[in-house]
DSSP file (Angstrom, degrees, kcal/mol; ACC not computed):
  #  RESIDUE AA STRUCTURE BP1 BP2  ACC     N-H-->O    O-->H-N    N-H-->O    O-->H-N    TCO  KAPPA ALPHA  PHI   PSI    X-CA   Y-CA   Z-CA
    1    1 A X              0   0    0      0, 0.0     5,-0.1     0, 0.0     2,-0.1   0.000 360.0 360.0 360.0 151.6    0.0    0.0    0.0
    2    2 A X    >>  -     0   0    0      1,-0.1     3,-1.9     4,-0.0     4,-1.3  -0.500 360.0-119.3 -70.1 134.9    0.9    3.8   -1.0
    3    3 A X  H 3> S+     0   0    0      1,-0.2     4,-0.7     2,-0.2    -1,-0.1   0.372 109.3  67.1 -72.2  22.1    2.1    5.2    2.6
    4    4 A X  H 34 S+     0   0    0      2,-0.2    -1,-0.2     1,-0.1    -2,-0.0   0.675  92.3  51.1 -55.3 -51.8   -0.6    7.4    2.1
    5    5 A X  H X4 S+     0   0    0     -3,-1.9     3,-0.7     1,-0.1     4,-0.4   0.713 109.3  46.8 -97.7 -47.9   -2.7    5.4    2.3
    6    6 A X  H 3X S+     0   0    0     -4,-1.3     4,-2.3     1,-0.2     3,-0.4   0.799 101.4  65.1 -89.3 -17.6   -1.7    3.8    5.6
    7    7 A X  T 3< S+     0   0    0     -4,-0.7    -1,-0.2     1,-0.2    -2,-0.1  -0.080 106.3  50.9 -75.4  37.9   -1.2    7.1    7.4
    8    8 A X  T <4 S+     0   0    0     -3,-0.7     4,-0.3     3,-0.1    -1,-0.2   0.370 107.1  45.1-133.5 -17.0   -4.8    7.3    6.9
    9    9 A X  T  > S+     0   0    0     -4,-0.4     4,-1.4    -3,-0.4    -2,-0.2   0.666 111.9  58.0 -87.4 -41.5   -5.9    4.0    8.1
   10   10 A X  H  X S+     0   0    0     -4,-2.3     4,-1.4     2,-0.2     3,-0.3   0.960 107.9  41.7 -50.2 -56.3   -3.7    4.7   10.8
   11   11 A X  H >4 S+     0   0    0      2,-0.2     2,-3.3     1,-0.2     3,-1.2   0.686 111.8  57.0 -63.5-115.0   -5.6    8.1   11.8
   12   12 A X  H 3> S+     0   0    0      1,-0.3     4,-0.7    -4,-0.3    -1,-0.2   0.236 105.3  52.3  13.1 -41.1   -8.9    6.5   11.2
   13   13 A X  H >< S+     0   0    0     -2,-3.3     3,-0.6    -4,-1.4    -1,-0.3   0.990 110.5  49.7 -66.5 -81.5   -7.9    3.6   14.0
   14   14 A X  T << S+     0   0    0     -4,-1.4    -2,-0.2    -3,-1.2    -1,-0.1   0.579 108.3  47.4-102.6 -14.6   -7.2    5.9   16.3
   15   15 A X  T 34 S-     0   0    0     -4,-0.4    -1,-0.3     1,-0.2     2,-0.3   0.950  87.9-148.4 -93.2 -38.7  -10.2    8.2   16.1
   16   16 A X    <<  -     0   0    0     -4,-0.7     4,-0.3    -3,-0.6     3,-0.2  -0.704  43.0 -63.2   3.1-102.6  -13.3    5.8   16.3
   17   17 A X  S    S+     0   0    0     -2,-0.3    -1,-0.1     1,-0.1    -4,-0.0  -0.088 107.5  95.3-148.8  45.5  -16.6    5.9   15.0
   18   18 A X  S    S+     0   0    0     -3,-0.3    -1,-0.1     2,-0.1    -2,-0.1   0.558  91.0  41.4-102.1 -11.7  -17.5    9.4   17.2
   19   19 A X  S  > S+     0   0    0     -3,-0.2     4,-0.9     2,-0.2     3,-0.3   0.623 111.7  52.7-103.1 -15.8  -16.7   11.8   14.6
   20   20 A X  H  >>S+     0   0    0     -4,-0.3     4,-2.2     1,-0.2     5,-0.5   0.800 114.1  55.0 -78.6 -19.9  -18.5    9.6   11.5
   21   21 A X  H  45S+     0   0    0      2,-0.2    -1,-0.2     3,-0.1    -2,-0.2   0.675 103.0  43.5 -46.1 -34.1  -21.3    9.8   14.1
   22   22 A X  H >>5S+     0   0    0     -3,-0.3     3,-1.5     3,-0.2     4,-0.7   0.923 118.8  54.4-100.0 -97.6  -21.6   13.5   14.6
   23   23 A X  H 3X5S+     0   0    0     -4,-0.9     4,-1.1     1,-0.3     5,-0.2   0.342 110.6  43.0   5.7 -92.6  -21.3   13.4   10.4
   24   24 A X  H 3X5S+     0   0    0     -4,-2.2     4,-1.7     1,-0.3    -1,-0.3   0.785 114.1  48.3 -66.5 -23.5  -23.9   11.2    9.9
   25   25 A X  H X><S+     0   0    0     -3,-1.5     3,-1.2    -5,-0.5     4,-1.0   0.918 110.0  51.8 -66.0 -77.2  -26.2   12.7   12.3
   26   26 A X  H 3X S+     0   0    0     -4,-0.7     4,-1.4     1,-0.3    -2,-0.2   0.697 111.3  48.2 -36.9 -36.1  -25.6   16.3   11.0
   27   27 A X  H 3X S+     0   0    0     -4,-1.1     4,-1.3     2,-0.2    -1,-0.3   0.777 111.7  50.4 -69.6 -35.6  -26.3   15.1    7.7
   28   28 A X  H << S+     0   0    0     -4,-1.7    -2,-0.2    -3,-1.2    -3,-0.1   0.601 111.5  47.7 -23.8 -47.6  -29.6   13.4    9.1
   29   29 A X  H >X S+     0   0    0     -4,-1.0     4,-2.1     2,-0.1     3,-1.2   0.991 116.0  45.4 -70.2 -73.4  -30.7   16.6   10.9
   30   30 A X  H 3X S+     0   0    0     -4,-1.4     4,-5.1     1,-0.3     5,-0.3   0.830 112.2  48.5 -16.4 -63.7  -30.1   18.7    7.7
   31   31 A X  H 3X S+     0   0    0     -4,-1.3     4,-0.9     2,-0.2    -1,-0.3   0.657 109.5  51.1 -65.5  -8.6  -31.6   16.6    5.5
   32   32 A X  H <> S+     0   0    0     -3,-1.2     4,-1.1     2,-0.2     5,-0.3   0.728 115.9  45.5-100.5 -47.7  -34.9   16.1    7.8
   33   33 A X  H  X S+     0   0    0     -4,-2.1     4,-4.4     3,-0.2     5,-0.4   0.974 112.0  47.3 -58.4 -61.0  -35.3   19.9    8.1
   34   34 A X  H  < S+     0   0    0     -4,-5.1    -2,-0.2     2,-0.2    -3,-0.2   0.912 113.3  46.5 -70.1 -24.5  -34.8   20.6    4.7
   35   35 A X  H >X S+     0   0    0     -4,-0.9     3,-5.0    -5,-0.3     4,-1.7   0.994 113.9  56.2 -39.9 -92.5  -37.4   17.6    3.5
   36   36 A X  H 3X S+     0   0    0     -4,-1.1     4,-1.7     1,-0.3     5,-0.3   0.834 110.3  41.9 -13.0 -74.8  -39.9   19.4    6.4
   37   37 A X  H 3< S+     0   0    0     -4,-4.4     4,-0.3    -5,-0.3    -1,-0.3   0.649 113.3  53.7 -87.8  15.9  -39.6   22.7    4.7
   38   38 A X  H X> S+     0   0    0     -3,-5.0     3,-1.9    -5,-0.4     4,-1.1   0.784 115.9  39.1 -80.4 -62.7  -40.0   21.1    1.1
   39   39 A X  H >X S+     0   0    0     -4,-1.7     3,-2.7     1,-0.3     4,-0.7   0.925 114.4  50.8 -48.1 -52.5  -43.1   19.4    2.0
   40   40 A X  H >< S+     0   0    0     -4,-1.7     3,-0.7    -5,-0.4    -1,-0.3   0.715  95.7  75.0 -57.5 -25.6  -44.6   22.2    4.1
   41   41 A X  H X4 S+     0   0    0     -3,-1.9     3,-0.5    -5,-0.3    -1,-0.3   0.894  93.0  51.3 -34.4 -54.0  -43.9   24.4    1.2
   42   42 A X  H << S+     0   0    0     -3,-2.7    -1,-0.2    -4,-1.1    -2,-0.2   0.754 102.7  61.3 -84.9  -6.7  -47.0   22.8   -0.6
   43   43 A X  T << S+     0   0    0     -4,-0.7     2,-0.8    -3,-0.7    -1,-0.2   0.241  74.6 120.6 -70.2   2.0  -49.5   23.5    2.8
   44   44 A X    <   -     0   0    0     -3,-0.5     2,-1.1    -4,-0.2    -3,-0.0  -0.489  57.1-157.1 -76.1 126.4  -48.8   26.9    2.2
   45   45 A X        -     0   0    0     -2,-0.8     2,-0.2     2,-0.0    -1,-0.1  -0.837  20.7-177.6-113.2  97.2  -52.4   28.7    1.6
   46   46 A X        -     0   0    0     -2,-1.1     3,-0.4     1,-0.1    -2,-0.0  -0.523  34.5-119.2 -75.8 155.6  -51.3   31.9   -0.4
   47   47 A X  S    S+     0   0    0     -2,-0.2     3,-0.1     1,-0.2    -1,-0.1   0.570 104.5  52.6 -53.9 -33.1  -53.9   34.4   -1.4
   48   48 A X  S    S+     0   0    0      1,-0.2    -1,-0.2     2,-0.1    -2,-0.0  -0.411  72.9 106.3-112.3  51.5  -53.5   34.2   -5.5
   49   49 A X              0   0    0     -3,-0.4    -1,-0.2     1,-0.1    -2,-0.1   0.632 360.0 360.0-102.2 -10.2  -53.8   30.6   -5.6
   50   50 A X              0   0    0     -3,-0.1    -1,-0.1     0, 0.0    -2,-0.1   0.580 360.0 360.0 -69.5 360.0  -57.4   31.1   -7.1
């Protein structure tokens, strides 16, 4: 392996799976809000909708 490759497996080992946690969460949250204000977009009762 490129030693690139293993000073990155190395870091990766040493951190453990609390910062792909926070990641996948944060991307979770986002992604649940911004779904929430797509849908709720189409409950919106404007005025010139007649």
């Amino acid at each position: 392996m490129p030693p690139t490759a293993v000073m990155l497996a190395a870091a990766s080992e040493e951190q453990g799976p609390g910062s792909t946690l926070r990641v996948v969460l944060l991307v979770a949250l986002v992604g649940a809000a911004l779904l929430a204000w797509f849908l709720l977009r189409g409950y919106r009762n404007d005025d010139d909708n007649d």
